[in-house]
C-alpha positions as CSV (number, residue, x, y, z in Angstrom):
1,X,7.6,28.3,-52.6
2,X,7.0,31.8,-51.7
3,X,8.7,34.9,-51.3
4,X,7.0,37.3,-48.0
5,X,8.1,40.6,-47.5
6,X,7.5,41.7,-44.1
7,X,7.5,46.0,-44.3
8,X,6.2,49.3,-43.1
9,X,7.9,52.6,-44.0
10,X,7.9,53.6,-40.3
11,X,10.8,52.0,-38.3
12,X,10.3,50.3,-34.4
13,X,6.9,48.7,-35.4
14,X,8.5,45.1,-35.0
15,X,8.8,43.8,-38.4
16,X,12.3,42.4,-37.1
17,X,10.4,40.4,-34.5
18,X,7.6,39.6,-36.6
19,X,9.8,38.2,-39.1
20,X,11.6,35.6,-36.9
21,X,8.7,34.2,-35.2
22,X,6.3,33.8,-38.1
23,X,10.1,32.3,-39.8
24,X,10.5,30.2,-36.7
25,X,7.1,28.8,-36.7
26,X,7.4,28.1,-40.3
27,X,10.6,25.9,-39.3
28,X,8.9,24.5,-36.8
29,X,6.2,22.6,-38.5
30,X,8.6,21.2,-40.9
31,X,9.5,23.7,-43.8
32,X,13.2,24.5,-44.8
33,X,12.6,28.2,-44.8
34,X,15.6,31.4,-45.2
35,X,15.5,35.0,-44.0
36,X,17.1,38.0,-45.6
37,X,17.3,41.2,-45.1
38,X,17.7,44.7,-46.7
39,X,18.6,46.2,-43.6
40,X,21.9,45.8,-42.4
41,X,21.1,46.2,-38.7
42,X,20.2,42.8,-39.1
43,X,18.4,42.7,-36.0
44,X,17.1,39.5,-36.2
45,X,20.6,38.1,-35.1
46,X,20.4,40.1,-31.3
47,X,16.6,38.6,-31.1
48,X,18.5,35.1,-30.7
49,X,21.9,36.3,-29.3
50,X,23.5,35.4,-32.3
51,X,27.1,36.7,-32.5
52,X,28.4,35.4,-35.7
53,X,31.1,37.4,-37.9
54,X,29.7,39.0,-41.3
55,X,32.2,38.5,-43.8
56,X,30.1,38.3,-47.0
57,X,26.1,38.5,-46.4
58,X,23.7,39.0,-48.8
59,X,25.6,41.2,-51.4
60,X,28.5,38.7,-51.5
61,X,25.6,35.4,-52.6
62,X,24.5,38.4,-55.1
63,X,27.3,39.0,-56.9
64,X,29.4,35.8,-56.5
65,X,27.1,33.1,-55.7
66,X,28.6,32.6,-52.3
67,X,28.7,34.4,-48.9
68,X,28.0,33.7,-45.1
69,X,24.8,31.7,-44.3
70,X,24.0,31.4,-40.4
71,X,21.9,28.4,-38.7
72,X,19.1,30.3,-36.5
73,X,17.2,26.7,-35.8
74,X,16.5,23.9,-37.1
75,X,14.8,24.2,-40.9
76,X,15.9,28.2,-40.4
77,X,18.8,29.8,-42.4
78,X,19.4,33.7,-42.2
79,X,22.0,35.4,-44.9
80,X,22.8,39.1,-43.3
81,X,23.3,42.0,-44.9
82,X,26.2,44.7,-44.7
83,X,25.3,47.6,-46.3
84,X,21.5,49.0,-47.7
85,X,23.1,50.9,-50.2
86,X,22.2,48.9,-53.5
87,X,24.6,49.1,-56.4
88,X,22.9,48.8,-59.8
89,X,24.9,45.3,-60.8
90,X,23.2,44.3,-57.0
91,X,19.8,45.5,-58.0
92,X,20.1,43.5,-61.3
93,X,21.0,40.4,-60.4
94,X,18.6,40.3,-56.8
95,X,15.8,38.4,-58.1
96,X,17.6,35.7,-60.3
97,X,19.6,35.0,-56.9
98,X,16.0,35.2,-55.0
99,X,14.8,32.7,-57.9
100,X,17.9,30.8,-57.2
101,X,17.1,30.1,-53.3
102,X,14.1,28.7,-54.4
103,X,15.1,25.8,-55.7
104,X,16.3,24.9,-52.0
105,X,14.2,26.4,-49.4
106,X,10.2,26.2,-49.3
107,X,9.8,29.9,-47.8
108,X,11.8,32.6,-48.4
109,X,11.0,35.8,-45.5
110,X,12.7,39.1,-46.4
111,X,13.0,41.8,-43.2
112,X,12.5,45.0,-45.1
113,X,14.6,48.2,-44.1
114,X,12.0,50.8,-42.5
115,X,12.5,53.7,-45.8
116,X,10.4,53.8,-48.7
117,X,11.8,53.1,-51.8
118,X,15.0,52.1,-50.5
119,X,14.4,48.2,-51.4
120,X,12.1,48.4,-54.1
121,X,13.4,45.5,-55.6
122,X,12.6,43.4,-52.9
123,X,9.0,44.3,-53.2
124,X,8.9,43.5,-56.8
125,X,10.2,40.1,-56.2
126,X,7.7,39.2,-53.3
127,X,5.0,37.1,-53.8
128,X,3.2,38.7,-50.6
129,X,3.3,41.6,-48.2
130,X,2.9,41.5,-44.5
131,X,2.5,45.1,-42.7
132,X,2.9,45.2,-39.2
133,X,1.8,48.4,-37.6
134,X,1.1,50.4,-34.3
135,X,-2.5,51.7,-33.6
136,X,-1.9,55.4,-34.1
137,X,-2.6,57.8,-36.5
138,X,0.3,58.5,-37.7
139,X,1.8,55.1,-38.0
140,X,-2.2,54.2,-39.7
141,X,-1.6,57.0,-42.1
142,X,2.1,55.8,-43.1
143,X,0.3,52.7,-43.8
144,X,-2.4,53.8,-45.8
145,X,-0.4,55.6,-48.1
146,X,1.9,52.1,-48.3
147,X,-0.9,50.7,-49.8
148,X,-1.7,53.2,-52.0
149,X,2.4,53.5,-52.8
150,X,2.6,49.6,-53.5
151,X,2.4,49.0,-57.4
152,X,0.8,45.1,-56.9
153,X,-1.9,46.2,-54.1
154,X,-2.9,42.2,-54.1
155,X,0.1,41.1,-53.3
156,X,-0.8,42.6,-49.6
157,X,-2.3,39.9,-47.8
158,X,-2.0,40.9,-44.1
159,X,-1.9,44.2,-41.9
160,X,-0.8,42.9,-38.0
161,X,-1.5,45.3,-35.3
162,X,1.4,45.4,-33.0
163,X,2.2,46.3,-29.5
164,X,-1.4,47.1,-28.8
165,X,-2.5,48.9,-25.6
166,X,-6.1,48.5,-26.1
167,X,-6.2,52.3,-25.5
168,X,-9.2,54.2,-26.5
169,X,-7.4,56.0,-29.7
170,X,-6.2,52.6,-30.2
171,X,-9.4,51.3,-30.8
172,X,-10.9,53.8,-32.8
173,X,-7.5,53.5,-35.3
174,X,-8.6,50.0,-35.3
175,X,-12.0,50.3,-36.1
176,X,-11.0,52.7,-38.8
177,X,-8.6,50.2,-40.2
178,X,-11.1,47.3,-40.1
179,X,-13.8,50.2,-42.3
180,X,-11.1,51.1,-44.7
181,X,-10.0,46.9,-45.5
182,X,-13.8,46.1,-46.1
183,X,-13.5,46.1,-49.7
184,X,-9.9,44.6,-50.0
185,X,-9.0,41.0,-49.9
186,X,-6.4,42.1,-46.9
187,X,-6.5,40.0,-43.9
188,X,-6.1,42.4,-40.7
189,X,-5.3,40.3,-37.6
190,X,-6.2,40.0,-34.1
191,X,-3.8,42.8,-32.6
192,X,-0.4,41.4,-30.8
193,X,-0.7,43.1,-27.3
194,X,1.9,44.6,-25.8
195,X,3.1,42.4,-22.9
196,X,5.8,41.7,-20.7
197,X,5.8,38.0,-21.9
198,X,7.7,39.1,-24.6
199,X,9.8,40.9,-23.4
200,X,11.1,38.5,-21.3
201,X,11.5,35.9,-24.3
202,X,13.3,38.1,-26.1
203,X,15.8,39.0,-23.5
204,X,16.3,35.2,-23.3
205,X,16.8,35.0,-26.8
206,X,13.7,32.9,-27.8
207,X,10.9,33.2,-30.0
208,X,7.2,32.5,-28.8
209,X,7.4,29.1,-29.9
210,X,9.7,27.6,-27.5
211,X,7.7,28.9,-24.4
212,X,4.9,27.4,-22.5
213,X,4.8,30.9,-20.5
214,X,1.3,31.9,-18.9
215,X,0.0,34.1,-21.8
216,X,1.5,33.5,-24.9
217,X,-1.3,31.4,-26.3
218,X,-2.6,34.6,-27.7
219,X,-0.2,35.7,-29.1
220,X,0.3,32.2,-30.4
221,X,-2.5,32.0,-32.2
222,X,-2.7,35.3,-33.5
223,X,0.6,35.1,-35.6
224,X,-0.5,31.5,-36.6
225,X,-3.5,33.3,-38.2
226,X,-1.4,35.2,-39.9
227,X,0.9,31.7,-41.0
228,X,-2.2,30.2,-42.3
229,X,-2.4,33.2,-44.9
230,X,1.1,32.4,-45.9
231,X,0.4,28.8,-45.8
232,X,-3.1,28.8,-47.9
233,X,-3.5,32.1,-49.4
């Protein structure tokens, strides 16, 4: 069983997105797997158009062992959040209830809330760290101190390249970002590129592996690159 944290510092970079469909595609090849957040947006809900009442998320299985536990697909369980602010009785009793869920579900994906610090808790109780990212240099440089800020650097396994453009800046981020990972075991993907494809899933509430749509092969196979370094690593 494993724990994957899916964060960057800078919000709208897709680790919402991200999060469902490497979930989804965890589900879909046969693993019980459960998504939680620490961001109480809980976004992952209006990806599927899932309008289900929040009466006791996250902090409620916490504190009493109980609380509201929502059916995305089949093998996929999401547990919502209500509020990021983290009491201390929360904090200290996060991880046995983490430990706890891993006695019944094979993968366990936490959407992290996009401020640094905020859920430190959930980064010391991940087994691996996914970082999806835009190609500019501010975005690059918020990730680049990540690492730096992260106290277990190996328990970074993938950087994802998100919404790419294929711009010239683009590139060169990239190419800076492929120099800067040459001495680190971190996997940096294939960049997702920013199409209407998805777009269009989303706004009919499905994730990339329940369309046969002109295109999403790519993007297919990029974010099952980045599965087979959940799967194997």
């Amino acid at each position: 069983m494993s724990k994957v944290l899916i964060k960057n510092n800078k919000g709208g970079v897709g680790k919402s997105w991200l999060t469902l469909q490497l979930s989804s595609g965890l589900a879909k090849i046969g693993y019980k797997v459960l998504v939680v957040t620490s961001d109480s947006q809980n976004d992952i809900l209006g990806f599927l158009g899932i309008e289900a009442p929040i009466k006791g998320g996250l902090e409620n299985w916490v504190n009493k062992g109980e609380g509201d536990l929502i059916r995305l697909r089949d093998n996929l369980f999401y547990i919502p959040l209500i509020t990021n602010i983290f009491s201390k009785q929360f904090k200290e009793k996060l991880k046995d209830r983490l430990n706890k869920f891993s006695k019944e579900y094979d993968y366990i994906l936490i959407d992290a809330v996009p401020v640094m610090g905020i859920d430190k808790e959930f980064e010391e109780v991940a087994d691996k760290i996914i970082i999806p990212t835009f190609m500019d240099n501010v975005t690059c440089n918020g990730v680049e101190k990540m690492i730096d800020n992260i106290a277990d650097i190996n328990k970074i396994k993938v950087i994802v390249p998100n919404r790419f453009l294929g711009s010239k800046d683009e590139k060169i981020m990239l190419e800076h970002l492929k120099n800067m990972l040459l001495t680190s075991n971190i996997f940096l993907s294939n960049p997702i590129k920013h199409k209407a494809i998805v777009t269009g899933l989303n706004s009919k509430y499905k994730t990339i592996w329940e369309s046969k749509a002109k295109g999403i092969n790519e993007i297919q196979e990029t974010i099952g690159s980045v599965l087979e370094v959940i799967l194997h690593e």
